[in-house]
N, C-alpha and C positions, 0 to 999 in steps of 0.2 A: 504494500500500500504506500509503498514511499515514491515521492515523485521527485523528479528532477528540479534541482536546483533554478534551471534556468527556464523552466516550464511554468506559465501563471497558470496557478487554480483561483478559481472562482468558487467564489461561494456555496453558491448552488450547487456546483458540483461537489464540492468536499461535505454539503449537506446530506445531497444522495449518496453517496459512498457511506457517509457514517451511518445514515438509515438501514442501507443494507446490511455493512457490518453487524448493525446491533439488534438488526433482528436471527444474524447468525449468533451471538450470542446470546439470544433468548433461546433458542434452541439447545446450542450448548449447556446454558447455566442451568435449564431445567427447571428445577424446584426453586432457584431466586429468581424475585419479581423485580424486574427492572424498572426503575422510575417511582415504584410503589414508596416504598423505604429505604434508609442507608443498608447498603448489603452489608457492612460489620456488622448491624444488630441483627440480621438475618442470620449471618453465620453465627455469629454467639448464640445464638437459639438452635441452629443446628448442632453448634458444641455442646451443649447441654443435653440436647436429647441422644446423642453420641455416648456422652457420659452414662447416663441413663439405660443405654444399649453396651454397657458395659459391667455396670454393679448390678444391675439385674441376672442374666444370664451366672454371674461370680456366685451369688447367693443362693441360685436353682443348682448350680455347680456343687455347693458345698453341704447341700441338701441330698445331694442324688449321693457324694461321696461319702458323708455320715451315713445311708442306707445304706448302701453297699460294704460301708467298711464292718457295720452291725452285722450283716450274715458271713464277714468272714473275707470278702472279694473288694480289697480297695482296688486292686490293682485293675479293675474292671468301670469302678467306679471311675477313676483318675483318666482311665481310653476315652469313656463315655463322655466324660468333660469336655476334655481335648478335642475330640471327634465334631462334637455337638455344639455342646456351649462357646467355647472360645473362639471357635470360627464366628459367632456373630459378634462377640465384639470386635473382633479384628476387621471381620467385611465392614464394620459401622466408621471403623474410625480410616481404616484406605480411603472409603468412601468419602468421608468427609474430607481430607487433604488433598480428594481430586477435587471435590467442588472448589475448599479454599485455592488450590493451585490456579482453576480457571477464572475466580472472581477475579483474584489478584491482577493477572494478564488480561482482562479485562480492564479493571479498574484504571490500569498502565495507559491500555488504548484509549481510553474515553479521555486520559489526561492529556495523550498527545492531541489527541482531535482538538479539546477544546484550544491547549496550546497554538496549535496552527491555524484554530478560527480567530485567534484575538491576534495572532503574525497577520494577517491579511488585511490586504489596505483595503480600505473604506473605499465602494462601489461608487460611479456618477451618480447613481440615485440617493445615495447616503451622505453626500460629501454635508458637511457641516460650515454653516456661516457666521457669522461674527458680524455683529454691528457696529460700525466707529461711529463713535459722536462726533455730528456735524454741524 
């Protein structure tokens, strides 16, 4: 998306470009709402239920392995966990450091966009005038 130094962009065209962009990242980002809220508090909410998708499954873990150790078989117990439980906090929290990965580089492109709308010189239709007293 980067353009040539010596190339003028127009407004409108770096408007359209970013529209398109960013409805590629609404596809991408999935479960964040773009425009709605600041995506930190999104994701802090997903951090939380992350967490959440991880002390749960720990406590169904140490449930299943106190039974199991009561008839005599932790070592069954401890597969079970491993096998079962742990994979969902693991998928919870992958998951979530792909979402924060893709907000992030998101966040990056929205800064340069804005960045190179406020470089852009002011169109004939916008130019700004000034009145001298006469």
């Amino acid at each position: 998306m980067e353009t040539h130094p010596s190339t003028p962009v127009h407004d409108g065209d770096l408007d359209t470009r970013w529209r398109l962009r960013e409805n590629q990242w609404r596809r991408k980002l999935g479960r964040l709402r773009l425009g709605v809220e600041p995506i930190e508090e999104q994701l802090a909410r997903y951090r939380r239920v992350t967490w959440a998708l991880t002390v749960v499954p720990f406590v169904v873990g140490l449930m299943f392995l106190s039974l199991f150790t009561v008839f005599g078989r932790p070592d069954i117990g401890l597969i079970l966990i491993t096998i079962l439980l742990m994979s969902i906090g693991l998928g919870a929290w992958l998951d979530y450091e792909q979402l924060a990965r893709r907000a992030r580089c998101y966040l990056a492109e929205r800064t340069d966009y804005l960045r190179e709308k406020e470089r852009l010189p002011v169109g004939p239709m916008e130019t700004k005038t000034t009145s001298e007293p006469g």
